[in-house]
N, C-alpha and C positions, 0 to 999 in steps of 0.2 A: 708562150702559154696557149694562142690561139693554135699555134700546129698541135702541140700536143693535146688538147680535147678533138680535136678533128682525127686523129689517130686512134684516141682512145673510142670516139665512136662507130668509126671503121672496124676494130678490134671487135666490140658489141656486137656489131651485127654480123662478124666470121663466125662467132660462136657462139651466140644465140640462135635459138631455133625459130626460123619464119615464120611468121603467121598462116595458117593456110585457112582455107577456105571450111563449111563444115561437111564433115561427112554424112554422101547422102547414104541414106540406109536404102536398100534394094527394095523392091515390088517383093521376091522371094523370102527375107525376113521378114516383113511386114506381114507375105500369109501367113508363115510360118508359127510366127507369134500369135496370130488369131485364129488358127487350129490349133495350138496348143494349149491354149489362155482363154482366151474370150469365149471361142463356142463351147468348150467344156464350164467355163464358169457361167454363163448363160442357161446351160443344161443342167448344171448342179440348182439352179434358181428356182428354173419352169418344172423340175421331177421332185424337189424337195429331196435329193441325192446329197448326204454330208460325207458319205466317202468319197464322189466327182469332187466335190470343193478341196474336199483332202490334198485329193491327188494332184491338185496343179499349184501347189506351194509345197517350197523346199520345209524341212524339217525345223529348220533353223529361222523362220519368217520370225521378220521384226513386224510388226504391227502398231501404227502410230494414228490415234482416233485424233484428231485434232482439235476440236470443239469440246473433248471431254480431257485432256490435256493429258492422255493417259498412253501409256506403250503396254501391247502384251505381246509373249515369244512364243515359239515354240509349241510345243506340245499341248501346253494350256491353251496358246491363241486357237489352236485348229480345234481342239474339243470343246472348246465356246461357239466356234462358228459351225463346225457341224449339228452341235446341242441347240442353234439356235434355228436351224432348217428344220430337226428333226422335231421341236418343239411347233413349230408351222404348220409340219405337217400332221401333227399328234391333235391340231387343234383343227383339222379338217380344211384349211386357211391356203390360198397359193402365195405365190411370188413369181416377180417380172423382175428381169434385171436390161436395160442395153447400156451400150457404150459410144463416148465419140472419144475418139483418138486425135487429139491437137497435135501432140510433138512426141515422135520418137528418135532416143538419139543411142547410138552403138558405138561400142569401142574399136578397136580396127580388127581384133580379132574375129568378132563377131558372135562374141557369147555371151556378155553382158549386154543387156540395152536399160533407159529407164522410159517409162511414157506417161504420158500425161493427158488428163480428157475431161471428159465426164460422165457421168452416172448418170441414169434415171432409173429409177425404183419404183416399181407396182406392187399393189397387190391388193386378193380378192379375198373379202372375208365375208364369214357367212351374211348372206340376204343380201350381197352386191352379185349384182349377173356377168360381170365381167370384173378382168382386172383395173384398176384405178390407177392412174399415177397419182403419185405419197408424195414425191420432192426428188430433189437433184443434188450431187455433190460435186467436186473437183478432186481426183486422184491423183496421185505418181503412184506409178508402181515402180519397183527395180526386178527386174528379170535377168534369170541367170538359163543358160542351155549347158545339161548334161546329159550325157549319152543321147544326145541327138534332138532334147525335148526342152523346152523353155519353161520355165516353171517360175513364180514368183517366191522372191525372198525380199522383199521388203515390200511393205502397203501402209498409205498413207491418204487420211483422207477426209473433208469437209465438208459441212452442208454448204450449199451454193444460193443464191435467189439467180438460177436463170430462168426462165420462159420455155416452153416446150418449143414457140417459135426458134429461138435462140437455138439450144438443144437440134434440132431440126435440121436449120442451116450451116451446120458443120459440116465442112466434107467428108470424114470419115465415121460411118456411123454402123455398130455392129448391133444386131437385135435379132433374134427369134423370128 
């Protein structure tokens, strides 16, 4: 009996696939993705642009608000979120948006990745002299690259209590 599980775990591990290590994602997807993502959704924030915001989600975004326990798709999600810039800016009012980026992880092909961070959110409304920060959330987003360009197809995402300290001390931090 003892040869034979000693064989059968030899056998396991011929043809089981090893464990490997995780794959590091390059410096070049990493810009990649924050010229194609981040500084365009940054720019859709600070111009109160709802065709920028448009453009950097696929047609098909799944949209999952987490705190209101709710999903919107598609066509409807992206005509709320441009309705809701263009409604910002109808009322004379800005908006800040940056980003930190905790973990991005890609497939081997290199066309999916999903990442993970955080948010901080501004904004200036009339009789404030500058932008404010409003609060901070924790996102994933899933990102897909076609024809050459990374675009978000799935966004998910919570209010957070960090600290702008906190927020701050991340290494990766994308803003305006």
């Amino acid at each position: 009996m003892k040869h034979s599980l000693v064989l059968l775990f030899f056998f396991c591990l011929s043809i089981c696939p090893a464990q490997e290590g995780p794959i590091i994602v390059s410096d070049k997807v990493l810009e990649s993705i924050k010229n194609d993502v981040w500084i365009p959704f940054m720019e859709a924030y600070d111009q109160l642009d709802s065709q920028k915001i448009k453009s950097i989600h696929t047609k098909d975004i799944v949209r999952h608000m987490v705190d209101q326990n709710k999903i919107q798709t598609g066509e409807d999600y992206l005509e709320s979120f441009g309705g809701f810039l263009a409604s910002v800016k109808d009322q004379g009012n800005k908006l800040g948006i940056a980003f930190v980026i905790l973990n991005t992880a890609i497939n081997e092909t290199e066309d999916v990745a999903i990442q993970s961070g955080y948010y901080q959110l501004s904004s200036q409304n009339k009789g404030d002299t500058s932008l404010i920060i409003r609060g901070y959330g924790h996102f994933n987003v899933g990102l897909r690259k076609k024809n050459g360009m990374w675009k978000i197809w799935m966004d998910s995402d919570k209010h957070t209590d960090i600290s702008e300290d906190d927020f701050i001390k991340c290494e990766i931090i994308y803003k305006l």
